[in-house]
C-alpha positions in Angstrom: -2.8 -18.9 9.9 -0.1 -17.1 7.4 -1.6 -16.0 3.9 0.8 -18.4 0.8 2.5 -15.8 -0.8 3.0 -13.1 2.0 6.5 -12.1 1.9 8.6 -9.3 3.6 10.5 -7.1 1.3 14.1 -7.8 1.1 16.9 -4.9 1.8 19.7 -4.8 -0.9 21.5 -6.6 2.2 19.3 -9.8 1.6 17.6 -9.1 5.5 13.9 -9.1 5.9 12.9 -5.7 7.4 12.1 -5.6 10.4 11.2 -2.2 12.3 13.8 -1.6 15.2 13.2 1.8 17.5 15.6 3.7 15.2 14.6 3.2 12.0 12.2 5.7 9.8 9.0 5.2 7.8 10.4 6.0 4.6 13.3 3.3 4.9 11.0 0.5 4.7 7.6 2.5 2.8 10.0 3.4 0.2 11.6 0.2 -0.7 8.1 -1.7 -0.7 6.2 0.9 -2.9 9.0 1.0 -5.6 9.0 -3.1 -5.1 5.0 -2.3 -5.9 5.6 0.1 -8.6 8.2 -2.3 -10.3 6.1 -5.2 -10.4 8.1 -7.2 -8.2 5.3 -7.7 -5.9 1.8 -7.2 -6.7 0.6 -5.4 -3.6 2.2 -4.0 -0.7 1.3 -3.7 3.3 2.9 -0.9 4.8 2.7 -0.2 8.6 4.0 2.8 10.7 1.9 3.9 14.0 -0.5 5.8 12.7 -0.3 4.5 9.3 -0.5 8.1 7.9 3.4 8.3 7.4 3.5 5.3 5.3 0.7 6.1 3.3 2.3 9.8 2.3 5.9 7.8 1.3 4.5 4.7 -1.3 2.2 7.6 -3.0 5.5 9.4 -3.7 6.4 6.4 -6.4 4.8 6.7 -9.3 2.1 3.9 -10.2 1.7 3.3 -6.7 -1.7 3.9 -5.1 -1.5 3.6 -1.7 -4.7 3.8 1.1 -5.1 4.5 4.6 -7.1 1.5 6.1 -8.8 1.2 9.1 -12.0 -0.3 8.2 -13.3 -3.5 6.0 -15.7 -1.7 3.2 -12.3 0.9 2.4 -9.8 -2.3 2.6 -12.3 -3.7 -0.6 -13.3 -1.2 -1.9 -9.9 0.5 -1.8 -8.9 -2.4 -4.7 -12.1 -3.2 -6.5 -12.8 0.9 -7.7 -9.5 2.4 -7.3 -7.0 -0.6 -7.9 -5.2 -0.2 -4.4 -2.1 -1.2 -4.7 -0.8 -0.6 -1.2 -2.4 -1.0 2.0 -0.7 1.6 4.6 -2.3 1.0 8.1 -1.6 2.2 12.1 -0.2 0.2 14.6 -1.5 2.2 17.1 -4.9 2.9 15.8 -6.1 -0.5 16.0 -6.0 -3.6 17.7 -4.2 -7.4 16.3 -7.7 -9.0 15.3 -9.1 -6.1 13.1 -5.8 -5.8 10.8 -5.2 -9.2 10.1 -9.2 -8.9 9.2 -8.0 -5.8 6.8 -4.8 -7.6 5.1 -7.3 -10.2 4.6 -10.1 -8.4 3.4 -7.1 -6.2 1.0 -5.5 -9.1 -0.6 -8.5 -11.1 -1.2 -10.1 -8.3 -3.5 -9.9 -7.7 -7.2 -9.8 -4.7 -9.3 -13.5 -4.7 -10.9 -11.9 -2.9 -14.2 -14.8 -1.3 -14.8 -15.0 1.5 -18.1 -15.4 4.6 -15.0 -12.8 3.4 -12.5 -9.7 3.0 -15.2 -11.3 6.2 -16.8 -10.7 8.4 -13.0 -7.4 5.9 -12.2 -6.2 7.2 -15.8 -7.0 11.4 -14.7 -4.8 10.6 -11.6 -2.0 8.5 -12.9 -1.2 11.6 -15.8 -0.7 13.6 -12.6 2.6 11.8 -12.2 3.5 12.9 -15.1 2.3 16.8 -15.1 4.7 19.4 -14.4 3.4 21.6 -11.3 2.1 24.4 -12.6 1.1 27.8 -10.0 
């Protein structure tokens, strides 16, 4: 049974995206995070094989904070202490069942906003905005 208000993101062509054997990663974890980042979406699911790939592209955008999933208590938990914004996961780590258990479990969670967990998503987010320093 589909989720209301699961959408794919659209290229600048107006076509859904929809992984063929020579397309990349970043061509679709790219467009979704900055989709994320803008506010054109709320959250984003990205998927590569192992999931990895994905993850390392949305958490290039700033404002996006993108998770490795493979179990329920991080796909929760993910959103309720660290305000998860994107939910990065590997098609070849694990099965049909268990991932549509995880977009579940990811979209039905909410950001608890408590005092400590905007304090620690604050220290990270200035990091965007720090010049690397050796």
């Amino acid at each position: 049974m589909p989720m209301s208000g699961i959408q794919p993101i659209s290229t600048a062509k107006g076509k859904a995206l929809h992984p063929i054997p020579e397309d990349e990663y970043p061509d679709f974890a790219i467009p979704l995070a900055r989709a994320v980042a803008a506010g054109k979406v709320d959250r984003g699911i990205a998927l590569c094989g192992s999931g990895v790939e994905a993850s390392i592209c949305a958490n290039k955008i700033a404002g996006v904070r993108a998770g490795l999933i493979h179990d329920v208590f991080s796909a929760h938990q993910g959103v309720e202490d660290d305000d998860m914004n994107v939910f990065s996961l590997g098609g070849n780590v694990i099965g049909t069942a268990l991932a549509w258990e995880l977009i579940q479990t990811f979209l039905r969670a909410r950001f608890s906003g408590a005092i400590r967990h905007r304090r620690r998503i604050g220290k990270v987010s200035a990091l965007e905005i720090q010049p690397v320093v050796e």
